[in-house]
N, C-alpha and C positions, 0 to 999 in steps of 0.2 A: 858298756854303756852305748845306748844307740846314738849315731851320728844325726845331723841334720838333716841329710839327705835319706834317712831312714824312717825319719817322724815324717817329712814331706810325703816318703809314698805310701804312709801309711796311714796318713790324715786324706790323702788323696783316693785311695781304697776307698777307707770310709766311706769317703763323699760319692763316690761312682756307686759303690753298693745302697747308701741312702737313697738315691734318686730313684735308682732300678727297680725296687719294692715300693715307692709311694706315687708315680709315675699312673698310672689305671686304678683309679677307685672303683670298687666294688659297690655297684650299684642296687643289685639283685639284691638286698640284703637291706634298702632307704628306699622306702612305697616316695615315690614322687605325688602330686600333684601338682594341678593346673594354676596357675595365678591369677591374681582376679581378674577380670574382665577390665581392660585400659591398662593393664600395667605391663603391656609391650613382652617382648619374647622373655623366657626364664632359661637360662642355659641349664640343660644338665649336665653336661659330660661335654668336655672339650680334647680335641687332639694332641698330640704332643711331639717331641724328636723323636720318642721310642715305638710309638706306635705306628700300629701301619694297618691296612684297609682289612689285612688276611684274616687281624684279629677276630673276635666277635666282642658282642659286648651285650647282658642281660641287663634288662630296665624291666621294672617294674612300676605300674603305674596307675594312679585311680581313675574311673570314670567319671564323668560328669555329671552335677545330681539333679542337675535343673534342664526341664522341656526344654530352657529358648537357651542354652548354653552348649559351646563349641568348643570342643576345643583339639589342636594341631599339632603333631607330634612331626617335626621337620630338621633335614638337614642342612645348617646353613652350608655353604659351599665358603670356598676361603677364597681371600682375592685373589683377582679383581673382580670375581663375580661376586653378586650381591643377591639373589634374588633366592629365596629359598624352597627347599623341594620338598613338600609335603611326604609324609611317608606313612603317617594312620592320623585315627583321629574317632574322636567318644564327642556323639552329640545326642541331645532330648535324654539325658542318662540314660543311652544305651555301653552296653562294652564298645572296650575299644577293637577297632577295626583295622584292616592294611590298604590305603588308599590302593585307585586301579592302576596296575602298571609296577615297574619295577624303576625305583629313582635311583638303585643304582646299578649302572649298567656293564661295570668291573665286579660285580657278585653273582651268587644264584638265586634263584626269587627265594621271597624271603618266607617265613611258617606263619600262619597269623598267631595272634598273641592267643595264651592261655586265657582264660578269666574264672572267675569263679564266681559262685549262685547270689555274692552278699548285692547287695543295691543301697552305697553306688558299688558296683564289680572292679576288682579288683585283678589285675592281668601281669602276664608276663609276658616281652616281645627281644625276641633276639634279634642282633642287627651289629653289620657291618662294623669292622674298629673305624678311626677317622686319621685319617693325617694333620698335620701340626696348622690350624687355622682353621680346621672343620670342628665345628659342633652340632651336638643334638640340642632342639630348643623347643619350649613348651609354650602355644600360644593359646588365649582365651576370647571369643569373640560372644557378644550377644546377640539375639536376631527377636525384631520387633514382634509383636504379638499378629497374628495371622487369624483372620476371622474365620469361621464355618465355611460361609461361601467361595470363600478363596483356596480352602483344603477342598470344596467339594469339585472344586472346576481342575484344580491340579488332577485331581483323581480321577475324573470324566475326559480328560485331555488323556491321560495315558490308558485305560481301557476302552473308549468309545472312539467315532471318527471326530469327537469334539464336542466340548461342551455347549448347551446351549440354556438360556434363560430358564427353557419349561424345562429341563435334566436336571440344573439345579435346585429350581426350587420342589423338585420331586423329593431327590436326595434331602435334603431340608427337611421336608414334610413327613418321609416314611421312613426314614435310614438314619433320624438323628432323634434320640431319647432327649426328654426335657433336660436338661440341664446337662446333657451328657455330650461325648464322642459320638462322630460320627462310624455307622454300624458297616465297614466297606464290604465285611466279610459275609454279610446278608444281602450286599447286593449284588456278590458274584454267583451266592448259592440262590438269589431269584431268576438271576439271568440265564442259567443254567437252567432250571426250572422251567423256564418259560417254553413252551411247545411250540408256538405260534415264531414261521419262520419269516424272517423279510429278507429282501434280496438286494446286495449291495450293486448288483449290475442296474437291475432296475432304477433303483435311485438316482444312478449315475449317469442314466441315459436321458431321464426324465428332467437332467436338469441341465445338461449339455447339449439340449440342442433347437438354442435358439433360432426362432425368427429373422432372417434377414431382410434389410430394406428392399434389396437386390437379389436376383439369383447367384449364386457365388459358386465358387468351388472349398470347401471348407481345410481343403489342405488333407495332406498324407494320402494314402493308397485308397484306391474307391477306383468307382465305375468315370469314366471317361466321356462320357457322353449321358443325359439322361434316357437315352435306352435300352442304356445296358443292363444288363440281372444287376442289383444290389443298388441300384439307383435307387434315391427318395425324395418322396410326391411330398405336396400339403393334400390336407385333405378337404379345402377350400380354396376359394379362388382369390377373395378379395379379404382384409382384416382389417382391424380400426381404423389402422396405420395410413391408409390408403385416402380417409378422408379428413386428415392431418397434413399439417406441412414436412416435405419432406426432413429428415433428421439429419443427414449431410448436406444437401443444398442450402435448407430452408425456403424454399418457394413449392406452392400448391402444387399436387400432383393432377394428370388428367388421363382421362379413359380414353382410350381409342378401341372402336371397332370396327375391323375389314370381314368382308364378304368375300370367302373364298372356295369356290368348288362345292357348293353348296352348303358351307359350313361357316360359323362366325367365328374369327379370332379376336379374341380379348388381348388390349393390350393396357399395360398401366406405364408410365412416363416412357411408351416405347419397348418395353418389356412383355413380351409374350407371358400370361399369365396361363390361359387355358384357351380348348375352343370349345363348341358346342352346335348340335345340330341345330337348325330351323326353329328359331322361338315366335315366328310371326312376321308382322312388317313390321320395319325399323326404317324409321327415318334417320337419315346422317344429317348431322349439324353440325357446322364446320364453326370451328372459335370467332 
């Protein structure tokens, strides 16, 4: 007959071998899905004593079926940190995907997830075991409804230097079917198409380089003097500006002209504008 001290270590066995085998649920084997939208993180899989980071661990898990639905496949960290690190995520019902970057930085990057052809797809993602406080958690977010014009400017913002009023209401008018999507794929293959080149220096010149009140120096490397090569003239002497108030003082500007060596120089509040040969008599009148 066994002793008491022989029931104990073998009620004790037991209990060490029970833990050991139900300790890591098999995951690979329960399709997760997302929880509804407002009902806060859904754990799936939490860490334990036995487990450790070396492990892996298969999830399996649905996509999202709905356009304006998100949802986030994250590691919560165990305290005292609180803030959790995204690691994929299935939104507009596409498959699910591996956010950019590696969140964890004791592993090696991770494989992205399997899916397969059904809608919503249907994936598998392997990933990192967790220590005793770490979980994997499943979150679902909405995102309000997004008009045409608001998809067409995002979209002219990442291939144009920027949207403008008349781009979108182009895109509106020729790139969006009654009642449909907008066609983005037709307007890379007209821009492609398009023969007629335009030049982004040009543009860029033509719009940088304004009018000063004053002659100035415009900053950075250039010519030192206005006689050197690569100096630049107006091609005028005098512009509206001149018979307006000045736009730093605010007080009237005035003409002056000297008679020098047989030549006139133009001055405006004291500023050499230009000279000019012999125009006739000219009387000076003094303010």
């Amino acid at each position: 007959m066994a002793n008491n001290d022989t029931l104990k270590n073998n009620r004790l066995l037991g209990l060490i071998f029970l833990i050991t085998v139900t300790v890591t649920p098999t995951l690979a084997s329960v399709t997760q899905y997302c929880p509804p939208v407002g009902a806060g993180p859904k754990p799936i899989h939490e860490g334990s004593l036995s487990s450790s980071r070396a492990d892996t661990i298969t999830v399996t898990l649905t996509s999202t079926a709905a356009s304006s639905e998100l949802c986030i496949l994250s590691l919560s960290p165990a305290p005292p940190s609180v803030t959790p690190k995204p690691v994929a995520r299935s939104y507009d019902g596409l498959p699910w995907e591996l956010r950019g970057g590696n969140p964890f930085p004791y592993s090696p990057a991770l494989t992205e997830p399997t899916c397969d052809s059904a809608s919503p797809a249907v994936c598998t993602v392997t990933l990192p075991g967790l220590i005793l406080g770490e979980s994997y958690t499943l979150t679902s977010y909405s995102a309000a409804a997004v008009s045409d014009e608001v998809l067409a400017a995002r979209f002219l913002e990442q291939t144009t230097f920027g949207p403008t009023r008349g781009a979108i209401d182009d895109m509106m008018s020729t790139y969006k079917a009654s009642g449909g999507a907008l066609d983005y794929a037709k307007w890379v293959a007209d821009q492609v198409a398009d023969s007629s080149l335009t030049s982004h220096r040009e543009f860029w010149r033509t719009r940088t380089n304004p009018r000063f009140e004053y002659p100035t120096g415009p900053g950075g490397a250039g010519p030192a003097n206005a006689c050197e090569k690569g100096s630049r003239w107006r091609k005028f002497t005098f512009s509206e500006r001149d018979g307006l108030y000045d736009l730093t003082n605010g007080v009237s500007k005035w003409l002056g002209i000297t008679a020098r060596e047989g030549r006139f120089l133009w001055y405006v509040d004291g500023m050499l504008r230009t000279t000019t040969k012999p125009i006739g008599t000219m009387t000076m009148v003094d303010e």
